[in-house]
N, C-alpha and C positions, 0 to 999 in steps of 0.2 A: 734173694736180694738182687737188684739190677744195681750192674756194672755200669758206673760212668767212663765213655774214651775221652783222656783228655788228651787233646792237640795242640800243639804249643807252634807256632810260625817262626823262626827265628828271623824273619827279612821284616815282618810288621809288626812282631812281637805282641802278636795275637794269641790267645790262646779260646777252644769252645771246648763248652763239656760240661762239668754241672752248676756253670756261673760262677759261684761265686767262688768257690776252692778252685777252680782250674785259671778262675780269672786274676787271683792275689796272688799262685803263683807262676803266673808268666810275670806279673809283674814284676818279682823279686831277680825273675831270670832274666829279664829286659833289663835292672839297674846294673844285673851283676852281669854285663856279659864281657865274655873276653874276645880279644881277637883268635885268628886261626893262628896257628904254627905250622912251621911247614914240616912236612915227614922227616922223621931219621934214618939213617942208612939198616938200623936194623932195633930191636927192641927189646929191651932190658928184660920183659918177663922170661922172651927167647931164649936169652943168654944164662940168665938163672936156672929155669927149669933143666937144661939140656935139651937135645936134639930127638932123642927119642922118648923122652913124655911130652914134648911137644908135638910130635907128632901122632901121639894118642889121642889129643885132643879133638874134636870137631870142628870141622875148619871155619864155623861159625866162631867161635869161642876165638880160635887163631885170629880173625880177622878183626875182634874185637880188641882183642889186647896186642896183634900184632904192629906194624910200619904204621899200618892206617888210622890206629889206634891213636897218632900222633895229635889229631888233628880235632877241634872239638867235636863233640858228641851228644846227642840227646835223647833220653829216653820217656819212655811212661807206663805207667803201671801203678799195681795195686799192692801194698802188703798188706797179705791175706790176715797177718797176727802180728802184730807187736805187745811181746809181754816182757814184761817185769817183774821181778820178783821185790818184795822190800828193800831190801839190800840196792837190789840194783836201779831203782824208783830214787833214793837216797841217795845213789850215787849219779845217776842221770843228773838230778839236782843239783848237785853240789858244782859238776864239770858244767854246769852254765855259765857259770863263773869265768868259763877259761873260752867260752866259745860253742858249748854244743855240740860236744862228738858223739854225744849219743842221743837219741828220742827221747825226749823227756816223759811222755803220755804213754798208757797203754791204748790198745785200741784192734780193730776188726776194720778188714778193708778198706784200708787207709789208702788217702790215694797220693800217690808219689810221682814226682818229675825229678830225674838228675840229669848231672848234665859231669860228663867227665873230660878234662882238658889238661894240656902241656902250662905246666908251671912255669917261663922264660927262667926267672931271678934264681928259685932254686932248681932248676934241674930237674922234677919231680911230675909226679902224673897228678892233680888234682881231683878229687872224688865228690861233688857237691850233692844233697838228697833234701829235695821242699817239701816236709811231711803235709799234708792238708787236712788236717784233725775236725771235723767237723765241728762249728762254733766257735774256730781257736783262727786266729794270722798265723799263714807257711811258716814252718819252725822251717832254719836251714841249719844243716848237721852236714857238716866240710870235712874234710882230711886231705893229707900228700902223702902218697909214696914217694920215697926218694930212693936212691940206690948209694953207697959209698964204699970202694974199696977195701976199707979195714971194717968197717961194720955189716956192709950189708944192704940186706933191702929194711926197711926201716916203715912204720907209718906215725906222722906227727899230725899232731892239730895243733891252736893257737893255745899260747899259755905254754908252750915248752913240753907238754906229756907226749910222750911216745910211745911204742912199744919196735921190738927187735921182730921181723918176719920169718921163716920158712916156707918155703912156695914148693909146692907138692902138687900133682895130677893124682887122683885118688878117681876110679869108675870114668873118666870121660870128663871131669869136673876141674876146673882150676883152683885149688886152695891155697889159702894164705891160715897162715896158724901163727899166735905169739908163742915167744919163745925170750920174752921179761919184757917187763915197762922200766921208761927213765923220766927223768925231768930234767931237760937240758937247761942249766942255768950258768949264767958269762962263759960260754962257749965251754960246759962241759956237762959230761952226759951224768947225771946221777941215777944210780938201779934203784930203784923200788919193792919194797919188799911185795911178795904175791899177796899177801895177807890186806896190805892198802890198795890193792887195784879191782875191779871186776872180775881179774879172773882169767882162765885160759882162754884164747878170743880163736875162734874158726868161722874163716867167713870163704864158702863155697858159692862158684858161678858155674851154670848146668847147664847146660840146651836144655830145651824146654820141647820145641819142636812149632815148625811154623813160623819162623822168626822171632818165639822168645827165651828168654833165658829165665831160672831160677837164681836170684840173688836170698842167701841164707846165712844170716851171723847168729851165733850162739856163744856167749860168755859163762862159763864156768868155772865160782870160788875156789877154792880147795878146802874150804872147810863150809861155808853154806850152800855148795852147788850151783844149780842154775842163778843166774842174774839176769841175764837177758837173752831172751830171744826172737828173732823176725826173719818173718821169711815173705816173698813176695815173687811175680811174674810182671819182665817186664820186656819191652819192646823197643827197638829206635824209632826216634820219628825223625820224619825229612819235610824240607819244607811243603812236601805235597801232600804232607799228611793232615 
C-alpha cells in the first residue's frame, strides 16, 4: 500500500496529499485554530515524572512535552490499526454523545493530523486527532490534560468524563496509564465503576527514529479484555513542510 504525506500550512491553511482526506482536514484545523501561548518557566510532565526518569527519556520526547511543548504544535501521520472490539465499537458510539474521545470506526492506515496546544481558560495541555476514514468527514477526537494539586494530573473531554492519570517512563517511552474514571457534575468529581468505562487506558509515546514518534493507546475491560486498540507513526510538521 502507498503512503500518503499529508502537509498541512498553518500560515495559508493549505493542506497537499491525497486531496480530498488531507484537504477536509486542514480545513477542520483552519476553523479550529488557536492562537500561540507563550512558554512556561518549566513543565508539568517535568515536574510529575521526576528528574531522573526524565532524564531517561530521549531528548526528542523531552522536547516535545517539555517548555517548548507550550506552544502550538502539529503533526501527521498514519495509524497503522485502529481496532475495536464490540464492546468498545458500542462504547466509541455511545461517547459521541459527549464529544468524541475516542475513534468511532475501525480501520487500517488511517491517516491522522493533530495538533496539540495550551488550554488559556483551563490550565491544561489540549490533545486534538482528525481521523480521515476513507469515504467518511475528519472525525475530531479532543481531550485536556490538566494537572491539580489534590488530584493530579487528570484527562477530561466534553460532557464531564475523565479519567485520574499516572505518568510513568517505562524503555525510553513516556506513559500515561488510568488509574479510575469520574464524571464531573456541579463542580464535583463522581468515580465510576471499572465495570462502566472502557477499561484500563495506557497510552505510550516512543521515538521512533528520524524524527518520528510512535503514538500507542490500548484499553482494557476487566472482565471482556481488549476494547480498543491504535497505534500509529507520526511526525511534526512546520510551515516548510
Amino acid at each position: 500500500m502507498t503512503r500518503t504525506v499529508l502537509r498541512y500550512d498553518e500560515a495559508t491553511g493549505r493542506a497537499t496529499g491525497d486531496g480530498g482526506a488531507a484537504a477536509r482536514t486542514a480545513a477542520v484545523l483552519r476553523r479550529n485554530r488557536r492562537p500561540e501561548e507563550p512558554p512556561e518557566d518549566d513543565s508539568v510532565f517535568r515536574r510529575l515524572l521526576g528528574e531522573a526518569g526524565w532524564r531517561r527519556l530521549p531528548p526528542e520526547v523531552r522536547r516535545r512535552f517539555g517548555v517548548e511543548a507550550e506552544a502550538t504544535r502539529h503533526y501527521a501521520g498514519f495509524m497503522s490499526e485502529v481496532r475495536l472490539s464490540r464492546l468498545g465499537w458500542l462504547l466509541a458510539q455511545v461517547c459521541r454523545l459527549i464529544g468524541t474521545p475516542l475513534a468511532p470506526w475501525r480501520g487500517r492506515e488511517v491517516p491522522v493530523l493533530a495538533r496539540v496546544y495550551r488550554d488559556a481558560r483551563r490550565g491544561g495541555t489540549v490533545w486534538e486527532r482528525f481521523y480521515c476514514y476513507p469515504g467518511r468527514p475528519p472525525i475530531r477526537v479532543a481531550s485536556t490534560k490538566v494537572c491539580e494539586r489534590a488530584a493530579g494530573l487528570m484527562e477530561v473531554v466534553s460532557g464531564g468524563l475523565g479519567m485520574y492519570l499516572r505518568l510513568f517512563e517505562r524503555d525510553g517511552a513516556l506513559c500515561f496509564e488510568s488509574r479510575g474514571y469520574f464524571w464531573q457534575v456541579l463542580g464535583r468529581r463522581l468515580p465510576l465503576p471499572g465495570l462502566l468505562t472502557p477499561g484500563r487506558t495506557l497510552v505510550s509515546h516512543a521515538e521512533a527514529g528520524g524524527g518520528s514518534f510512535r503514538f500507542t493507546l490500548e484499553m482494557h475491560h476487566p472482565v471482556f479484555g481488549e476494547t480498543v486498540f491504535q497505534t500509529g507513526l507520526f511526525r511534526e510538521m512546520s510551515p516548510a513542510n
